[in-house]
C-alpha positions as CSV (number, residue, x, y, z in Angstrom):
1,X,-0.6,-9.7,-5.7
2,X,-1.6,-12.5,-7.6
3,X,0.2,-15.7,-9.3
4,X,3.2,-17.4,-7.8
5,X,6.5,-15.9,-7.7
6,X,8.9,-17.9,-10.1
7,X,6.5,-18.0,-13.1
8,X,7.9,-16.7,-16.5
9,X,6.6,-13.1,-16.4
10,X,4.3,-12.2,-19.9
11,X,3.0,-8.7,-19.5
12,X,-0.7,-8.8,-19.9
13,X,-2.1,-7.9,-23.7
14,X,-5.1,-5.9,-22.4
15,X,-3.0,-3.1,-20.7
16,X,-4.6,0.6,-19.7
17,X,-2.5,3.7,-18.7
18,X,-4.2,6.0,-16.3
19,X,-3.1,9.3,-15.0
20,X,-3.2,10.1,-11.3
21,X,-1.9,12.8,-9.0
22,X,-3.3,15.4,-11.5
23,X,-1.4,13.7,-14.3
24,X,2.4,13.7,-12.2
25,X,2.3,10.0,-12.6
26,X,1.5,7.1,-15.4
27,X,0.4,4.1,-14.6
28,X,0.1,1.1,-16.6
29,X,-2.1,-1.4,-15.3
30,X,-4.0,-4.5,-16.7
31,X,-7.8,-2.8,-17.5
32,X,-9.3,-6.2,-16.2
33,X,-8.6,-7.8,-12.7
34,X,-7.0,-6.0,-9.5
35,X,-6.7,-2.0,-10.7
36,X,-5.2,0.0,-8.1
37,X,-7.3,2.9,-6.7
38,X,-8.2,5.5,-3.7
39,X,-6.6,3.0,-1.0
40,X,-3.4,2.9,-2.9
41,X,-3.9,7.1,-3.7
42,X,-4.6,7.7,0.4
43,X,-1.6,5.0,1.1
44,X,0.7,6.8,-1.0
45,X,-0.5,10.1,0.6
46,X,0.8,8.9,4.6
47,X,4.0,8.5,3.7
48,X,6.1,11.7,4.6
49,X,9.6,9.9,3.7
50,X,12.4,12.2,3.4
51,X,15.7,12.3,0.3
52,X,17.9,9.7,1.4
53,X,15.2,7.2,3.6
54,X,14.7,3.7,1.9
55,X,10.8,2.4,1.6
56,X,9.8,-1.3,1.0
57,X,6.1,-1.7,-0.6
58,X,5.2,-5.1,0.2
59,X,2.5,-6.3,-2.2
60,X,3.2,-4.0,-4.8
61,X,1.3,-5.0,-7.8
62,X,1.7,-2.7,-10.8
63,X,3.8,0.0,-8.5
64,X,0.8,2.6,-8.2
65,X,2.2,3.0,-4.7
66,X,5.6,3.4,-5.6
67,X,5.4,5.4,-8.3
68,X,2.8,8.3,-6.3
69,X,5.5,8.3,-3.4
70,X,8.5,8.5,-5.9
71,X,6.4,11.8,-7.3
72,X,5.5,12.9,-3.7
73,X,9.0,12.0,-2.1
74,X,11.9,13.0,-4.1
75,X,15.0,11.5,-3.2
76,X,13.8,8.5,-1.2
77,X,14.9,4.9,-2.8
78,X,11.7,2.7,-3.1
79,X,11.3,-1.4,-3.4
80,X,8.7,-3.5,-4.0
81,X,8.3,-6.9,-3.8
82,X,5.2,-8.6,-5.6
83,X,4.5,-12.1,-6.0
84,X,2.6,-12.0,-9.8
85,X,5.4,-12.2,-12.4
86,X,3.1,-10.0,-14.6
87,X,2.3,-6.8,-12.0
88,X,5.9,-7.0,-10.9
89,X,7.0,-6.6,-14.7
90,X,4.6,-3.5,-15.3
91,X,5.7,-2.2,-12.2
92,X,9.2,-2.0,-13.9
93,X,7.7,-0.5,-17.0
94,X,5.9,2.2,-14.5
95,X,9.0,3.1,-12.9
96,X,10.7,3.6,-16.9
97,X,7.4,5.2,-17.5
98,X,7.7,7.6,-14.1
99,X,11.8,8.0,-14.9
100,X,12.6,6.7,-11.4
101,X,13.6,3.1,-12.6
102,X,17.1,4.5,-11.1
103,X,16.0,4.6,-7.7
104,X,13.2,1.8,-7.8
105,X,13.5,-2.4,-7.7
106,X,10.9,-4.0,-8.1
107,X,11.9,-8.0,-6.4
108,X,9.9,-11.1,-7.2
109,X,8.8,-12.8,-4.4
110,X,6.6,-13.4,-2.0
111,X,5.4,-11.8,1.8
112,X,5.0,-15.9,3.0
113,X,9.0,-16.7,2.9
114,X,9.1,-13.2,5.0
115,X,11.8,-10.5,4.8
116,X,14.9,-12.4,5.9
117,X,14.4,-14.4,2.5
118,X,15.2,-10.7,1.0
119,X,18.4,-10.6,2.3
120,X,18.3,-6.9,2.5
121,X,19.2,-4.3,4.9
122,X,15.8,-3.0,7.5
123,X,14.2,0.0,5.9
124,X,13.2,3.1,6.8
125,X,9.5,3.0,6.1
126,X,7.3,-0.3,5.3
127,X,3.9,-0.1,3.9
128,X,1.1,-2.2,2.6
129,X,-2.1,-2.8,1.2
130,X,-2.8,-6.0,2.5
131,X,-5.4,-8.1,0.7
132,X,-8.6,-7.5,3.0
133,X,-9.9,-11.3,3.5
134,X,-7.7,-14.5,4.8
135,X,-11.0,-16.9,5.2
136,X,-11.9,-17.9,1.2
137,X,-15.5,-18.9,3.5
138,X,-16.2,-15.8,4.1
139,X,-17.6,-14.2,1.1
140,X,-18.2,-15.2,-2.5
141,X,-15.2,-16.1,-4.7
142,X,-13.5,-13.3,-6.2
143,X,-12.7,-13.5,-10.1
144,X,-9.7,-14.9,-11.1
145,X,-7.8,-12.0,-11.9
146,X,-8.2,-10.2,-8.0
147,X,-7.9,-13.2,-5.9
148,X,-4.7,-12.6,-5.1
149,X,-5.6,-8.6,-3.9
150,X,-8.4,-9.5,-2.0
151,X,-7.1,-13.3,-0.2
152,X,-4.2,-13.7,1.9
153,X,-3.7,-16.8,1.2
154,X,-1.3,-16.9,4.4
155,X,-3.6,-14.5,6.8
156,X,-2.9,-10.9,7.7
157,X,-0.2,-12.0,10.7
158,X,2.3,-13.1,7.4
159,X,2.3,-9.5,6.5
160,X,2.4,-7.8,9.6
161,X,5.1,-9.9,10.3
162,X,6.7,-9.3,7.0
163,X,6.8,-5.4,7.9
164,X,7.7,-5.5,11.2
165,X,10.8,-7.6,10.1
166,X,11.7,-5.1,7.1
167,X,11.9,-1.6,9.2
168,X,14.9,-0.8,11.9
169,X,14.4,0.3,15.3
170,X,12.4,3.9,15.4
171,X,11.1,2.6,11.6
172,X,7.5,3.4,10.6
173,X,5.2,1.1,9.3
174,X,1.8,2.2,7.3
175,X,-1.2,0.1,6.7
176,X,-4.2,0.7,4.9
177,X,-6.8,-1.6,5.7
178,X,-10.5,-2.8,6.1
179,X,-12.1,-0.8,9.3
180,X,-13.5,-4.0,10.9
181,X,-9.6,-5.0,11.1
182,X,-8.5,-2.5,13.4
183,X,-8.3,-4.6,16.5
184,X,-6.7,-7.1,14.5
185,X,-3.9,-4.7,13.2
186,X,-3.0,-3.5,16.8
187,X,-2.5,-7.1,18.0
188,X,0.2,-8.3,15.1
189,X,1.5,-4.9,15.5
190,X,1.8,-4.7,19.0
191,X,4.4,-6.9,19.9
192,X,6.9,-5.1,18.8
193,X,5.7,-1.9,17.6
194,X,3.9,1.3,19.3
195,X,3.5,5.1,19.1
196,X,0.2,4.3,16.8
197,X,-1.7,6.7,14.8
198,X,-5.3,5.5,13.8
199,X,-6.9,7.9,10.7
200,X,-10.0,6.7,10.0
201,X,-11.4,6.8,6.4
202,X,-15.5,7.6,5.9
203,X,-17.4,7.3,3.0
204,X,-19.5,10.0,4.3
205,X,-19.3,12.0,7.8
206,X,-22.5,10.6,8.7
207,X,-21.3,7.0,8.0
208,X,-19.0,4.2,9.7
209,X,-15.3,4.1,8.6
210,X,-14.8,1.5,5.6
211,X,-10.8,1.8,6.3
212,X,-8.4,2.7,9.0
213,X,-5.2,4.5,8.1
214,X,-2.5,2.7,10.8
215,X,0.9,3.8,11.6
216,X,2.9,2.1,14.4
217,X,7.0,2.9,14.8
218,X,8.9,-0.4,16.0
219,X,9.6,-0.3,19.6
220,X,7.7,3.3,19.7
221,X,6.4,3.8,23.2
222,X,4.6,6.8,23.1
223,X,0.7,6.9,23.3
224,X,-1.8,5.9,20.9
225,X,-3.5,8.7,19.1
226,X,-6.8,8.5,17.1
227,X,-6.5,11.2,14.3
228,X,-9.7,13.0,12.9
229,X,-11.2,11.4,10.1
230,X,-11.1,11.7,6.4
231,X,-14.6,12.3,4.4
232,X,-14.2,10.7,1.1
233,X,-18.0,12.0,-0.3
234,X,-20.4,14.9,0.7
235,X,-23.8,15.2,-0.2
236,X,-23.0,18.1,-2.8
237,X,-23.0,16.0,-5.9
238,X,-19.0,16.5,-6.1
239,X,-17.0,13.5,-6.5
240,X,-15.1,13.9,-3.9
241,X,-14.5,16.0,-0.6
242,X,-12.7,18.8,-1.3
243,X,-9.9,17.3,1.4
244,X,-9.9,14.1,-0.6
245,X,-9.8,15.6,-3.8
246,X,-6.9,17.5,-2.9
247,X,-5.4,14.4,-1.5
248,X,-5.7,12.3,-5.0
249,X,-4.3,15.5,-6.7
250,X,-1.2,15.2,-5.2
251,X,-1.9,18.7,-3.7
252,X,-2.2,17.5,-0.2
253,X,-0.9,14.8,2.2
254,X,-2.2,13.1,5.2
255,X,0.3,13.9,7.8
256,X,0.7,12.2,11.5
């Protein structure tokens, strides 16, 4: 989610390939900078499209998204736009890599000019991992190479906006974001978007949520619902939760 859309793209020499969902996916990804992670793993994991829906990743990056809900979704036609001419590139490689490149695009471009500039029909399903800070004030300078993941350069209301834009009516939008952002989320949302599932995430049980899990259904009416939490860490000495371990896995999803 860095660089400017435009640019000439050169793939980035110092490339890694990691293996996720218990090895169902590649992913090549630049080993310094931005490298996707659990938020992109747990993203991935809400997302219960069906064979035949269309999903729109905005802020793609390298395609970690895209490529765990092509192995978790069969069927389901996947886009994703991302502004950095280099992730967007290795997100085509990752789809070759994944053999999905038939049913993924990857589009250069960026959430700013918003989802008319697409010209594209409204999706099924819109997700995102928005950067988590709009206010470059607010905390020390990132490096170089994950600006673009962490600022948004254009505040969180350009990608909300973005989504809510890119599904039809009855369309589900997924967010995973920074806890302290919650209230913020529902606002943007809000307007024209409801039926909202909140699952918070927990480093551990006995600790405040570092991110909320948000799912809101344009012009959805029905009731908010707060969802029980996921534990990431126990006090075992395991990694992971068994829940969450299952999750990254690919043996598990978070449903709604």
């Amino acid at each position: 989610m860095t660089g400017q859309a435009g640019s000439s793209p050169t793939v980035a020499a110092d490339v890694a390939e990691s293996a996720l969902l218990g090895g169902r996916v590649r992913l090549r990804q630049p080993v310094k900078g931005y490298r996707a992670g659990m938020d992109a793993a747990l993203l991935a994991a809400a997302v219960g499209a069906k064979p035949g829906e269309r999903l729109i990743e905005a802020g793609c990056g390298a395609g970690a998204v895209l490529m765990q809900v092509a192995a978790r979704c069969p069927g389901v036609a996947l886009t994703g736009l991302e502004r950095d001419p280099v992730a967007a590139e290795l997100a085509r490689e990752n789809a070759v890599l994944n053999a999905v490149a038939d049913r993924t695009a990857v589009i250069s471009g960026d959430v700013a000019q918003g989802f008319r500039a697409l010209d594209l029909p409204p999706f099924d399903w819109a997700v995102s991992n928005p950067p988590f800070f709009d206010d470059a004030g607010a905390l020390r300078a990132p490096a170089p190479g994950k600006r673009g993941a962490w600022m948004a350069d254009d505040g969180l209301a350009a990608w909300t906006g973005f989504l809510l834009k890119a599904v039809r009516e009855g369309g589900r939008i997924v967010v995973i974001h920074r806890a302290d952002r919650l209230a913020d989320l529902l606002a943007l949302l809000g307007d024209k978007a409801g039926s909202f599932a909140i699952r918070p995430v927990h480093p551990y049980a006995d600790q405040p949520a570092k991110r909320v899990l948000v799912q809101a259904i344009k012009t959805g009416k029905a009731p908010l619902r707060l969802l029980p939490p996921l534990i990431l860490h126990d006090r075992s000495g395991a990694k992971h939760t068994p829940e969450a371990e299952a999750i990254l896995r690919g043996e598990a999803s978070l449903t709604w």
